[in-house]
C-alpha positions in Angstrom: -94.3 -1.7 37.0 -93.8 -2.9 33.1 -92.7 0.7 32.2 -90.1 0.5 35.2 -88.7 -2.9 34.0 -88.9 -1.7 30.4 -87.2 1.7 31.0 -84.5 -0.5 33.1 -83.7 -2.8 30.2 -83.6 0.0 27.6 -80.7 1.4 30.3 -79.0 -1.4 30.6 -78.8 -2.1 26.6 -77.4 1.6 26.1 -75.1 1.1 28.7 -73.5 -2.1 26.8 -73.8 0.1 23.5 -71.3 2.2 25.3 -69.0 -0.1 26.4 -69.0 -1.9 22.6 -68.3 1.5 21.2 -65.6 2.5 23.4 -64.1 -1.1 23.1 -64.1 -0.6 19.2 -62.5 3.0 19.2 -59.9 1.5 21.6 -59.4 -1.6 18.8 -59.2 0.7 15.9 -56.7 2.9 17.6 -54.7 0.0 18.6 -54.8 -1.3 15.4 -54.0 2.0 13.5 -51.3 2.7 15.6 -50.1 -1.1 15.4 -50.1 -0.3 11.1 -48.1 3.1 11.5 -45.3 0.7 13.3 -45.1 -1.5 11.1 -45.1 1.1 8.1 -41.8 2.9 9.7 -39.8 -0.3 10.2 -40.7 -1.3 6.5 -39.6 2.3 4.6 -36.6 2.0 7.2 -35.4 -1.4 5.8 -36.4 -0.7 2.6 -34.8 3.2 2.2 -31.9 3.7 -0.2 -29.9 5.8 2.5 -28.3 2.9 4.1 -26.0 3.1 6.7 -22.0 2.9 5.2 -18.9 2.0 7.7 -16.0 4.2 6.6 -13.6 1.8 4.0 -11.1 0.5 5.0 -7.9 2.4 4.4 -4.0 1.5 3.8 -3.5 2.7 7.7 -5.8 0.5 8.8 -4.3 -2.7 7.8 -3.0 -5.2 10.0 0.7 -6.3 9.6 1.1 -9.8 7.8 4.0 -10.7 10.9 5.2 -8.9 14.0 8.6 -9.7 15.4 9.8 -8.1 18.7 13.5 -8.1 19.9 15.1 -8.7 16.7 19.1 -9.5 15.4 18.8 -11.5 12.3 21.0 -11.7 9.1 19.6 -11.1 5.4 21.2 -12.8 2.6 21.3 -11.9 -1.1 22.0 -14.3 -3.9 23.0 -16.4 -1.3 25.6 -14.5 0.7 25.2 -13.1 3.7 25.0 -9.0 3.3 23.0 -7.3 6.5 22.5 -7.8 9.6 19.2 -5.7 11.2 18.7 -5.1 15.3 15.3 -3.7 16.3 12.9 -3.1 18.9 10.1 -4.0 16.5 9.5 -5.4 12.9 6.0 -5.1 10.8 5.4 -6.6 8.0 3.1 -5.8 5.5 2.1 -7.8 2.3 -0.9 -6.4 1.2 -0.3 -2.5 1.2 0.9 -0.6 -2.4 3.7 -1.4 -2.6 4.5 -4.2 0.6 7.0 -2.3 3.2 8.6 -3.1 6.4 8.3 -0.7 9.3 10.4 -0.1 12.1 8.3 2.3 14.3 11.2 2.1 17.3 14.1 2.3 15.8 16.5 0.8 13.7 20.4 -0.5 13.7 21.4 -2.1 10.6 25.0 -3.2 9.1 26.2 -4.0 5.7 28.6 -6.5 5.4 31.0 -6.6 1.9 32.4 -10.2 0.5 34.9 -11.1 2.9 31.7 -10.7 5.6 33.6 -7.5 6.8 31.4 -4.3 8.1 31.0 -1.9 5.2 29.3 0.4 7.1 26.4 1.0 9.6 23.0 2.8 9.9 21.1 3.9 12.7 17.6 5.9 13.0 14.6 6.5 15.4 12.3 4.7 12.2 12.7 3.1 9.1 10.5 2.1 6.2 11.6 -0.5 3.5 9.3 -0.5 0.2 9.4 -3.8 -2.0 12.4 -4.8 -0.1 14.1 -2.0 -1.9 13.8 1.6 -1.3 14.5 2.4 2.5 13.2 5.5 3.9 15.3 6.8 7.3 13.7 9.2 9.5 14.7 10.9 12.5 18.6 10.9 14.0 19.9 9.2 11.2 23.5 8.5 11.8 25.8 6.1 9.1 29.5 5.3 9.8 31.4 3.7 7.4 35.0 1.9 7.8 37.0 4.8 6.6 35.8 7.0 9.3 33.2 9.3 7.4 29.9 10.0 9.1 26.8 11.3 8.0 24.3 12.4 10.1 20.4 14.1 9.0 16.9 14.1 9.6 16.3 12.2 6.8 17.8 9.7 4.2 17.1 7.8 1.2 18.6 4.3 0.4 18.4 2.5 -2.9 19.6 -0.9 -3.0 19.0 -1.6 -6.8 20.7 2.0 -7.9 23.3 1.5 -4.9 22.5 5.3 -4.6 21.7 7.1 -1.0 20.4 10.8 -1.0 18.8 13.7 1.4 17.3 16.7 0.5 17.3 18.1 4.4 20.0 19.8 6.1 22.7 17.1 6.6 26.5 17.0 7.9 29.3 14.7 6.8 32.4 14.6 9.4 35.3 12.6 7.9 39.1 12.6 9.7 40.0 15.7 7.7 37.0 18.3 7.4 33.5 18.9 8.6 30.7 19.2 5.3 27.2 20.9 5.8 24.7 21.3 3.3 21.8 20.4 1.7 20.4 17.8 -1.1 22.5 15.5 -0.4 23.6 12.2 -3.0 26.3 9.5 -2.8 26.8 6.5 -3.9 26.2 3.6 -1.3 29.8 3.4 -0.3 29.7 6.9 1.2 33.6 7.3 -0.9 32.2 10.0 -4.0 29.3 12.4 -2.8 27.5 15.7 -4.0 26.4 18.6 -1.4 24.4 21.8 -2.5 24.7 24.8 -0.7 27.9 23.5 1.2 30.2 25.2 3.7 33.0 23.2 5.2 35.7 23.5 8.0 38.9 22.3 7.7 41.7 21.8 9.9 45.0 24.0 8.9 48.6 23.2 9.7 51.7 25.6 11.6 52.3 27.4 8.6 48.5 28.2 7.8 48.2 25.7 4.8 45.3 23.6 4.3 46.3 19.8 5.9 43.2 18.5 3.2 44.5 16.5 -0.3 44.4 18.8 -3.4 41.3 17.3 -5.0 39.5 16.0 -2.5 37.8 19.2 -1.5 36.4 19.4 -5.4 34.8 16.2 -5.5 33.0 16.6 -2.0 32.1 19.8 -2.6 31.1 20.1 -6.2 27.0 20.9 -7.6 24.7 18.2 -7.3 23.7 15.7 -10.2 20.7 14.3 -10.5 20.9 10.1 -10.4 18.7 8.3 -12.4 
């Protein structure tokens, strides 16, 4: 009856053995598995290949001022000189250099001393840089008060030189002939302009002669010279 009692308690005692063993593997594996963790979050927060966001580029900034809807008059030195219509007008002060936009379009008008219309502009966009250099794209169409028109793709404006030029295919229509050609350069009047690669139409009278003034046709039509 001891030995029966004995050999009972020597079973039972194993039997917790068992359990402590298996209740330590499970701790250690816990445990080891609870240090690998932690491991990966530290070399993760601590590895030199760091996430970057993309900079910031020059297309990414936002305008300084939007205006929608707009007719207002500009003024230099005082006097009232333009007058700009558009759809919408962005502003932007901290690109290289600051510009204006005018992503849908563009109607402006130039005004001489008397406050009489010099002549008018009208494209499908328009960029201004430093409130200087204006850059016309697409269906650019100027008429000035003597009847000559230009019409491109493209145009150049520069209000410190007074100078306008093209180098894409561009057509001036004035009340006597019909110019086409390409890089283009006036001065801001539109009145004394230089064409390469011209051909021209003009009209001819009953008796065949040319209706055009003697020496117009050489100043419209002569080489181009760079303006500096």
């Amino acid at each position: 009856m001891v030995h029966e009692v004995e050999n009972t308690i020597s079973k039972h005692d194993n039997s917790n053995q068992s359990n402590t063993n298996l209740l330590t593997r499970i701790t250690r594996s816990f445990t080891g598995c609870l240090i690998a963790a932690c491991m990966g979050i530290i070399w993760a927060c601590t590895t030199d290949n760091k996430p970057n966001a993309p900079a910031v580029s020059e297309n990414d900034s936002f305008p300084f001022m939007q205006s929608w809807g707009v007719s207002t008059l500009i003024s230099d030195s005082g006097v009232i000189r333009y007058k700009i219509v558009a759809e919408e007008w962005n502003i932007y002060n901290s690109t290289n250099p600051p510009k204006w936009t005018f992503v849908k379009g563009l109607f402006l008008e130039k005004f001489d001393s008397t406050f009489h219309i010099d002549w008018f502009v009208q494209c499908d966009t328009a960029y201004c840089y430093n409130q200087n250099l204006w850059e016309l794209r697409g269906r650019v169409f100027i008429r000035n008060m003597e009847g000559t028109e230009f019409s491109s793709e493209e145009l150049f404006w520069d209000m410190d030189r007074h100078e306008m030029y093209s180098n894409l295919f561009m057509t001036i229509r004035t009340p006597e002939k019909l110019l086409q050609g390409y890089n283009f350069r006036s001065n801001e009047q539109m009145t004394r302009y230089h064409i390469q690669n011209s051909n021209a139409e003009t009209p001819f009278g009953g008796d065949g002669s040319s209706e055009l003034p003697q020496d117009s046709t050489s100043i419209q039509r002569s080489a181009p010279t760079k303006m500096h």
